[in-house]
C-alpha positions in Angstrom: 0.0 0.0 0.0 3.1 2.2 0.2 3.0 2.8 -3.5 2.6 6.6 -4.9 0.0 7.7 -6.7 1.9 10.9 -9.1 -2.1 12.6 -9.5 -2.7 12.6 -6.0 -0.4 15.1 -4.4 -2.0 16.2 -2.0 -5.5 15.4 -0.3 -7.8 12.1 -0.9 -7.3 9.3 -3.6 -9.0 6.5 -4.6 -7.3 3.3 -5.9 -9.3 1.0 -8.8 -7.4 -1.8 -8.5 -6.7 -2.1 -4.5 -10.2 -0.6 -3.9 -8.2 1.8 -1.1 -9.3 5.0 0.1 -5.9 7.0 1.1 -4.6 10.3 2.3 -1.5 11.5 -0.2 1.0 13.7 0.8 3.1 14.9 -2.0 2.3 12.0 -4.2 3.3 9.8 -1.2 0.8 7.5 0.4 0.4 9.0 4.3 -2.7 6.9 5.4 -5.1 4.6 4.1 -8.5 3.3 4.7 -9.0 -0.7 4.6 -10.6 -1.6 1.3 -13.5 -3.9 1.4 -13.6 -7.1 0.1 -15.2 -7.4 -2.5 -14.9 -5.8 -6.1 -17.4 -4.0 -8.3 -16.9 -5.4 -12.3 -18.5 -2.8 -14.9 -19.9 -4.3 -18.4 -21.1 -2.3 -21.2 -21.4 -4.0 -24.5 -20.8 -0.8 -26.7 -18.1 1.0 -24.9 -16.3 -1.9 -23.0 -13.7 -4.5 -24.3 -12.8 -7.8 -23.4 -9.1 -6.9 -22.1 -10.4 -4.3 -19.7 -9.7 -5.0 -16.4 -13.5 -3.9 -15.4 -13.4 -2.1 -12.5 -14.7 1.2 -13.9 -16.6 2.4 -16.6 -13.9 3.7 -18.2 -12.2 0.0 -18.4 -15.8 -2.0 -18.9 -15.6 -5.4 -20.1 -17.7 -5.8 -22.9 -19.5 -9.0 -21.9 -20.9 -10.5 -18.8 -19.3 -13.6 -19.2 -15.7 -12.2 -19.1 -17.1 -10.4 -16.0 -18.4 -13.4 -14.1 -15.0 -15.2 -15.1 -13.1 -12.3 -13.2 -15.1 -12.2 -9.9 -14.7 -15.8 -9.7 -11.0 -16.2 -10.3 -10.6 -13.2 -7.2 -13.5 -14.9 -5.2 -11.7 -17.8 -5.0 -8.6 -15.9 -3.6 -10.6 -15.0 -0.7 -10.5 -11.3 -2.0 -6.9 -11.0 -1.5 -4.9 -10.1 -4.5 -1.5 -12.2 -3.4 -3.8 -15.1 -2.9 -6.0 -16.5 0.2 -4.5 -17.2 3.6 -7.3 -19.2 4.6 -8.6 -21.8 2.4 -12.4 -21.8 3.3 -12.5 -18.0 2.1 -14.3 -18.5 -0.6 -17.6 -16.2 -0.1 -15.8 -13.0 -0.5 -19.0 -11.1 -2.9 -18.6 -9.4 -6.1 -20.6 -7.0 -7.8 -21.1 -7.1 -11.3 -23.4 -4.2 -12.8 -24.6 -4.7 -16.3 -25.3 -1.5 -18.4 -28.4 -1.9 -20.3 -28.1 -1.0 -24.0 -30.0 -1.6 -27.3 -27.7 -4.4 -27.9 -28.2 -7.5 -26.3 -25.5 -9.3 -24.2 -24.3 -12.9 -25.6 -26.0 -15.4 -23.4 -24.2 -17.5 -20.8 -23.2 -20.7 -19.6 -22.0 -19.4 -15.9 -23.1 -17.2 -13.2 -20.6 -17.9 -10.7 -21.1 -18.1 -7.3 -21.6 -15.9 -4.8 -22.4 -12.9 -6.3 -24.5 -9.8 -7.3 -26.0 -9.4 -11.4 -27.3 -6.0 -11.2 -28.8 -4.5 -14.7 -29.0 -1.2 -14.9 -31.4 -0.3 -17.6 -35.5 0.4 -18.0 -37.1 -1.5 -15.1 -37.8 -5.0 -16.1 -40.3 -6.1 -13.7 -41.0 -9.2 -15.2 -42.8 -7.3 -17.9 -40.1 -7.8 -20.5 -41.2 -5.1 -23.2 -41.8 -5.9 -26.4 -40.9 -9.4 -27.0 -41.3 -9.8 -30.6 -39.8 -6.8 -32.1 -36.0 -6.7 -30.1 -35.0 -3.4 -31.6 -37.9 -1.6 -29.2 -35.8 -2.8 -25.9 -33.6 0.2 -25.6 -31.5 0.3 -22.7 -32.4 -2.9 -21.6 -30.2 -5.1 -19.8 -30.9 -8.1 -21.4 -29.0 -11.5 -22.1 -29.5 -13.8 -24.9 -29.3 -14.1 -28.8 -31.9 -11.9 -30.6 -31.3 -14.7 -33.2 -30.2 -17.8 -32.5 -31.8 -20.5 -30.5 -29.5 -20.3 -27.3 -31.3 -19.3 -24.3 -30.1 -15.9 -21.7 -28.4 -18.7 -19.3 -28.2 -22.4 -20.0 -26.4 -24.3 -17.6 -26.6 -28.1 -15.9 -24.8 -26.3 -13.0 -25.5 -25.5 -9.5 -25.7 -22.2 -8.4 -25.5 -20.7 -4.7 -25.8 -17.7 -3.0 -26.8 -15.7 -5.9 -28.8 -12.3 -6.1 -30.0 -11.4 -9.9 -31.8 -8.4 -10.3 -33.3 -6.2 -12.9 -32.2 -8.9 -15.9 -33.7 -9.7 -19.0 -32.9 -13.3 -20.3 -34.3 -14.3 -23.4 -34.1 -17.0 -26.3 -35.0 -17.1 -30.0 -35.8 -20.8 -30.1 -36.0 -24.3 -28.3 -33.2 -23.8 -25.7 -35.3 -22.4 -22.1 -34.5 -18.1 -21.5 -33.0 -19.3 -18.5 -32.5 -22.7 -17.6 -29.9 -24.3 -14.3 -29.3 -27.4 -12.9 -29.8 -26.5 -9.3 -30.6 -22.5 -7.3 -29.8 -22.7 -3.4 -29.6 -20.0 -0.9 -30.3 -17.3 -4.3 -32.7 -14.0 -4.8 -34.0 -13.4 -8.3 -36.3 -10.3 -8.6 -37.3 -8.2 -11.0 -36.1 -10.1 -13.9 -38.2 -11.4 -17.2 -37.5 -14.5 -18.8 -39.3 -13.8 -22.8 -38.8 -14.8 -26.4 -36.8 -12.4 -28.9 -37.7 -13.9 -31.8 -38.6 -12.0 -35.1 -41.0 -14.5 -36.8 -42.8 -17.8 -35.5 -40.7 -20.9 -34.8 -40.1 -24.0 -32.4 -40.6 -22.7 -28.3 -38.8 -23.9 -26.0 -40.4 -26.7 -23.5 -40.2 -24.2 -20.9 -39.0 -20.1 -20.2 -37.4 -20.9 -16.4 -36.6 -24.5 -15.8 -34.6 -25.8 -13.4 -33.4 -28.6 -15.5 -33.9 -32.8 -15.0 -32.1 -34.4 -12.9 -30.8 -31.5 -10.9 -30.2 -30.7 -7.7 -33.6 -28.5 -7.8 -33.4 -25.4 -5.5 -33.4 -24.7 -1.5 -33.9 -20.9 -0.1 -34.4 -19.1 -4.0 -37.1 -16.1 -3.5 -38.6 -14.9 -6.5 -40.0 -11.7 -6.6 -41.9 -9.3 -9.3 -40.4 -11.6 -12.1 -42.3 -13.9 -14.6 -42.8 -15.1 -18.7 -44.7 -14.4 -21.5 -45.1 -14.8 -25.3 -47.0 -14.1 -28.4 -50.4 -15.7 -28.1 -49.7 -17.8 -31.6 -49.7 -21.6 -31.0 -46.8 -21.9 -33.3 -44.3 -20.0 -30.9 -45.3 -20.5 -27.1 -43.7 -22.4 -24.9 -45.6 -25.3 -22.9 -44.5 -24.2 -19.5 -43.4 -21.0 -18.0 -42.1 -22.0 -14.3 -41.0 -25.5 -14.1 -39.3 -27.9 -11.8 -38.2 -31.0 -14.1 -38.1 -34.9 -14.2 -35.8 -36.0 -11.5 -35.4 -33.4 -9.3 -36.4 -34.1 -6.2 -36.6 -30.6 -3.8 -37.9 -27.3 -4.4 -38.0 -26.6 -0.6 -38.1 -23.3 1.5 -38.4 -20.8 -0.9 -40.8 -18.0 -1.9 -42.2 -16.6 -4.8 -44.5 -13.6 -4.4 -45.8 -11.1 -7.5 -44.9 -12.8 -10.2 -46.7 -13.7 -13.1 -46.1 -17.4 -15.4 -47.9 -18.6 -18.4 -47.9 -21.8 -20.7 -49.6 -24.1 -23.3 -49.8 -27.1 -21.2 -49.0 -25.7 -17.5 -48.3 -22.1 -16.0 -46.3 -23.5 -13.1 -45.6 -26.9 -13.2 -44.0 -29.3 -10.3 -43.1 -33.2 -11.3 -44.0 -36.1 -9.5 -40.6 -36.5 -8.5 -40.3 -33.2 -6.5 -40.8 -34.3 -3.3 -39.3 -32.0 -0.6 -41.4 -28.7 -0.8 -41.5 -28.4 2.7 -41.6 -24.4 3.6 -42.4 -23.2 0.4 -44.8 -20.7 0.0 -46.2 -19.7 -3.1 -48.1 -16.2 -3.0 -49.5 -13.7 -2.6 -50.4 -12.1 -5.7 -48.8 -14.3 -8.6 -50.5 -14.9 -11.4 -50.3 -18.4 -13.3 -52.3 -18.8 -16.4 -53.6 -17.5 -20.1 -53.8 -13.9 -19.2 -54.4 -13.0 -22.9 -51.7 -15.4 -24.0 -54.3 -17.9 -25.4 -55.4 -21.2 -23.9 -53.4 -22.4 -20.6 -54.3 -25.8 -20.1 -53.5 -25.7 -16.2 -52.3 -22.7 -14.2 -50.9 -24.5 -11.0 -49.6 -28.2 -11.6 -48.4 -30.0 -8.7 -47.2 -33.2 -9.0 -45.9 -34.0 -5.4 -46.4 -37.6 -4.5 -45.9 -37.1 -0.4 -48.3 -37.9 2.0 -49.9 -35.3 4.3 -48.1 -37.1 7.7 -44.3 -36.9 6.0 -44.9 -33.6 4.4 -42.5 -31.7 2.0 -45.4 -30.6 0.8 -45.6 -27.1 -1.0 -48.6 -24.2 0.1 -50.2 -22.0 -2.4 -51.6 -18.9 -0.8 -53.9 -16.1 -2.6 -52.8 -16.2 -6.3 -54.9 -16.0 -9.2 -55.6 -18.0 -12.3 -56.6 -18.1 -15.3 -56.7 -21.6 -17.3 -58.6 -24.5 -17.7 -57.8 -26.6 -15.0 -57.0 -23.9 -12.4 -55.1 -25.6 -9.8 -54.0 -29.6 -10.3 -52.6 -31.6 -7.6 -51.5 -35.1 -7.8 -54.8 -37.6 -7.4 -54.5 -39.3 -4.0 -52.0 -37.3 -2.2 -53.5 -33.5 -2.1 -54.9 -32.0 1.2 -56.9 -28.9 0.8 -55.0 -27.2 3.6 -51.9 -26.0 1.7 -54.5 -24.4 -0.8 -55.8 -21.1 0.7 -57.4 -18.0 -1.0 -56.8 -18.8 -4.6 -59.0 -17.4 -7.3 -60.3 -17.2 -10.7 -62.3 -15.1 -12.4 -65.2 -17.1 -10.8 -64.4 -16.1 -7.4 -62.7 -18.6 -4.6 -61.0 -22.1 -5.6 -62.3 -24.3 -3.3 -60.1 -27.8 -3.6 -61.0 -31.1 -2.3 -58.9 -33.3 -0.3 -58.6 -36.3 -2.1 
């Protein structure tokens, strides 16, 4: 730290690279504050490049993969730039704030662990703009090929201790907008999950799936966050929100005001997801057509456990719009984890069976 600084003669510097605070005295370092931790990566697609360091605006990295790379090489020093001195330090938290633009960000196979997405851009909100015509998402932070059929984030990975805000992830065909193997101890909010396609073509099964065979996910809150498409048959996807074949625990976590729609199944659950126990879904999502055309079911829960061993997810005051409002597996549903849920015909009343 006993470096000189030549533009700092006298008075208050800041240091990028050691994130330090000091007190200069004729160029010469007098006193310094302790920097924190963790470092803040920049990315801006137009002005940034991929050999900038990052850690202003002025150096951006141009995409958020090069970012994500970056934070997890210095997590995994323990936030020490000679290398950790203890080897369990590896939760040190990055910042990485994505600049939205008109351009859309190439879409990712990593979010690293540990850390914080931020886009800065038009409020998302789950809304996602105008999904079919891309060049009306100005200043957008979105991720994802306006193009081609990869989705925002595809992944068979685990993910932990994650906070993603503000995010637009998208796909232009049959891979899922965002799709992971396993979410633990993780806060998404804000964030859409849409098409960006230009004409009709093949959907994806699903717009958020936490993939088969996965670890599922444990503590992820979702808030003010959903899916959506163009009401054509020939472009939507069959679920918006799903937990896939195999995975076996989607288990103390929340999602509150957000809104899902499908073909076959807003929000759907397999029968192999069996640990749901402290999950709350609600208040306030919506799960359904919602002017997206026909939704076959808008709730789909496929959890085989009994009411004695629980696991058992609740679904409190949402609404719904579909055919089949609210499904639970025949022979292991209790109507107690099923409270204040509507359609347009007032309260759902379901039956133990």
């Amino acid at each position: 730290m006993g470096r000189n600084i030549p533009a700092s003669k006298r008075g208050f510097g800041y240091d990028p690279v050691t994130r330090s605070l000091g007190v200069y005295v004729d160029g010469a370092l007098a006193a310094s504050f302790p920097p924190t931790p963790g470092r803040t990566y920049f990315v801006n697609n137009i002005t940034g490049a991929s050999t900038n360091d990052g850690l202003s605006w002025g150096t951006a990295m141009d995409e958020v993969s090069t970012a994500i790379t970056a934070s997890e090489t210095y997590r995994e020093l323990g936030g020490q730039e000679g290398g950790r001195t203890a080897t369990t330090n590896d939760y040190v938290r990055n910042t990485i704030m994505i600049q939205g633009t008109a351009t859309a960000y190439t879409g990712i196979t990593d979010l690293g662990e540990h850390v914080n997405l931020i886009g800065l851009g038009s409020p998302s909100g789950g809304r996602g703009g105008t999904i079919w015509n891309t060049t009306t998402l100005k200043g957008v932070a979105r991720i994802g090929s306006d193009t081609a059929s990869t989705g925002g984030m595809v992944s068979t990975g685990d993910y932990h201790g994650l906070y993603i805000g503000n995010i637009h992830f998208q796909t232009s065909g049959t891979s899922p907008a965002f799709e992971v193997g396993g979410i633990h101890e993780s806060t998404i909010e804000d964030c859409g999950f849409y098409y960006a396609m230009t004409t009709a073509g093949t959907a994806p099964d699903s717009m958020f799936h936490i993939r088969s065979g996965g670890t599922g996910a444990t503590g992820l809150i979702m808030e003010r966050s959903g899916c959506g498409g163009n009401a054509g048959v020939t472009d939507r996807t069959s679920y918006g929100f799903m937990v896939g074949d195999g995975v076996d625990r989607f288990s103390h976590s929340r999602m509150r005001d957000c809104f899902w729609t499908g073909w076959t199944a807003a929000y759907y659950l397999w029968s192999t997801v069996k640990y749901c126990q402290g999950t709350i879904i609600g208040p306030h999502n919506f799960f359904g057509g919602f002017g997206h055309g026909v939704c076959n079911y808008g709730i789909l829960d496929y959890n085989k456990q009994t009411n004695p061993t629980g696991g058992l997810a609740t679904y409190v005051d949402n609404y719904l719009d579909a055919l089949t409002p609210m499904q639970q597996y025949p022979g292991f549903g209790f109507a107690e984890r099923f409270i204040g849920n509507h359609d347009w015909t007032g309260l759902i009343v379901v039956s133990a069976n």
